[in-house]
C-alpha atoms as a printed R data frame, in Angstrom:
   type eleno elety resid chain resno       x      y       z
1  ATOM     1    CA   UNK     A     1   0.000  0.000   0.000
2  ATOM     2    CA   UNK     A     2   3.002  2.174  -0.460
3  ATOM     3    CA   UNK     A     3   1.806  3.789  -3.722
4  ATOM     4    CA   UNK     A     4  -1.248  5.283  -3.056
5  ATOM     5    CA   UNK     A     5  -3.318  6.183  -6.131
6  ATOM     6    CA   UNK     A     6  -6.599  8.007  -5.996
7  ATOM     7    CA   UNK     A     7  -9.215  7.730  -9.091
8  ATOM     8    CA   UNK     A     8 -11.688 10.441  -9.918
9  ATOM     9    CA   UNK     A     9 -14.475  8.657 -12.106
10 ATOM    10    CA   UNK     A    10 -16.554 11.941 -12.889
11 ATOM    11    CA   UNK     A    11 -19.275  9.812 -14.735
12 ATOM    12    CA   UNK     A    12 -20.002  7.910 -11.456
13 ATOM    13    CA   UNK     A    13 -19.706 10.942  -9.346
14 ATOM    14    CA   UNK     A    14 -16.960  9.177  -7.238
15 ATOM    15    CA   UNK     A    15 -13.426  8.971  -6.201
16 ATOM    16    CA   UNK     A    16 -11.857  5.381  -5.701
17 ATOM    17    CA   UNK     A    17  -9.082  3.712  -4.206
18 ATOM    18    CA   UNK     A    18  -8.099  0.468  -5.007
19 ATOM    19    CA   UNK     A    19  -6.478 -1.714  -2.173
20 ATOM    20    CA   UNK     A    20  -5.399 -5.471  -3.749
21 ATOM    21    CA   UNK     A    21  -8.770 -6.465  -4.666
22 ATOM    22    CA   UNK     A    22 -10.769 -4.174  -2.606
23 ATOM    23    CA   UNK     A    23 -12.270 -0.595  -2.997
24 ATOM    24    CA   UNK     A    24 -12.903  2.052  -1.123
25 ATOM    25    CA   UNK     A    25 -14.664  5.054  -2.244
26 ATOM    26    CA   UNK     A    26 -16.124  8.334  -1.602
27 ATOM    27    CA   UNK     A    27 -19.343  9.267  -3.595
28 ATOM    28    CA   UNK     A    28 -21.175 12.482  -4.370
29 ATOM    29    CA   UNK     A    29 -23.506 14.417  -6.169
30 ATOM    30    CA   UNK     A    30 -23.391 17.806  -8.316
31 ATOM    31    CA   UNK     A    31 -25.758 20.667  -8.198
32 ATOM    32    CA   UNK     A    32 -24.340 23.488 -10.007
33 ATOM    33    CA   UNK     A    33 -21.616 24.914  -7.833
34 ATOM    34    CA   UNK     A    34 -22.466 22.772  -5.137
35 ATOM    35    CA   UNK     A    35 -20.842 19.405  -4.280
36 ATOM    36    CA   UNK     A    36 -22.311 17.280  -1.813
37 ATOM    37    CA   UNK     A    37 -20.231 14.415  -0.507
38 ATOM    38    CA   UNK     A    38 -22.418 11.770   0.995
39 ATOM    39    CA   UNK     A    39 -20.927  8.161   0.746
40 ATOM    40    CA   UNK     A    40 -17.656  7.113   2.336
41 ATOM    41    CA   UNK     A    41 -16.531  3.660   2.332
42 ATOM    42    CA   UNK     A    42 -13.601  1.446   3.239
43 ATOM    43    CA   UNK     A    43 -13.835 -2.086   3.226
44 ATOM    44    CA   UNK     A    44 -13.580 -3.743   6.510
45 ATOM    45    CA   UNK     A    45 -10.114 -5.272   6.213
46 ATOM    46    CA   UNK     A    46  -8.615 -1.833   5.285
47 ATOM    47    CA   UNK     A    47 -10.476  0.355   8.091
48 ATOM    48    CA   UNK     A    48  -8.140  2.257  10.522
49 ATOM    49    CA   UNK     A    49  -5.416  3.077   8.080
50 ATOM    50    CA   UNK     A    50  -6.131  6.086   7.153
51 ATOM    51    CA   UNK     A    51  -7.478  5.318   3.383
52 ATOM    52    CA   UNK     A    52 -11.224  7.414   4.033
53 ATOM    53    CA   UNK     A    53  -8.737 10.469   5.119
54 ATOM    54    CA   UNK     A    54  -6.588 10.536   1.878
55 ATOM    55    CA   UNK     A    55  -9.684 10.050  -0.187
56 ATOM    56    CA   UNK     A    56 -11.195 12.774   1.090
57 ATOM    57    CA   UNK     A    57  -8.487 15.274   1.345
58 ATOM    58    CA   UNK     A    58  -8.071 14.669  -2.207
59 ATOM    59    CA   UNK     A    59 -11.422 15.427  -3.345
60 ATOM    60    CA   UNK     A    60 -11.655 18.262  -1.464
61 ATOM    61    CA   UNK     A    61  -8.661 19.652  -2.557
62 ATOM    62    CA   UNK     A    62 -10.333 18.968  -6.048
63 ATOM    63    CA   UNK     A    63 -13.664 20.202  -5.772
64 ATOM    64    CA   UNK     A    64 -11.776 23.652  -4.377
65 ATOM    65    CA   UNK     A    65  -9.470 23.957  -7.509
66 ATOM    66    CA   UNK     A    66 -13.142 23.372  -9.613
67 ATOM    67    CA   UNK     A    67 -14.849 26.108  -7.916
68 ATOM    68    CA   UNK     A    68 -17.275 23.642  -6.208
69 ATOM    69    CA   UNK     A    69 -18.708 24.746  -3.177
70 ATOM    70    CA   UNK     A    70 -18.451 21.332  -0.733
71 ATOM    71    CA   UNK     A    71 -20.898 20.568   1.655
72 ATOM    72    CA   UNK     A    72 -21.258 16.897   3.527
73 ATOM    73    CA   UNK     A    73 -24.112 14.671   4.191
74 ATOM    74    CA   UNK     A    74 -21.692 12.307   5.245
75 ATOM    75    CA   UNK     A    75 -21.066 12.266   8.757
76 ATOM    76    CA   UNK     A    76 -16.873 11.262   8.221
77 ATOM    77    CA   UNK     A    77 -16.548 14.271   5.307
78 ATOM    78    CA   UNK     A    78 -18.030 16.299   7.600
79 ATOM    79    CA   UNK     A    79 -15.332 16.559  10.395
80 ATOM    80    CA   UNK     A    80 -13.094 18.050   7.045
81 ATOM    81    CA   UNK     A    81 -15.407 20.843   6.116
């Protein structure tokens, strides 16, 4: 888990990380300038490791550069905003 790489799939409204054969993934949902980051997830086996952090860091640090204004139904993404 050294290299670390973070995949924005715009289409699905999501950012994924892909751990051996698992994923973990932060979902959300456009409405004009707005960005609303609801769904985090990090599959059991990879919990505690700081993988929900980096993915969300990074798409905040996204949505920011777009000109989205983020806001979090997501109780994790919350504590970020």
């Amino acid at each position: 888990m050294n290299d670390i790489v973070i995949e924005h799939q715009p289409a699905q409204q999501r950012f994924v990380l892909n751990v051996n054969s698992a994923t973990a993934l932060l979902e959300y949902q456009l409405t004009g300038q707005s960005i609303d980051f609801y769904h985090t997830y990090v599959p059991p086996e990879f919990r505690g490791q700081g993988l929900a952090e980096q993915l969300v860091t990074h798409a905040l640090t996204w949505a920011k550069s777009a000109g989205y204004q983020p806001s979090a139904s997501c109780s994790y993404v919350k504590r970020f905003i």
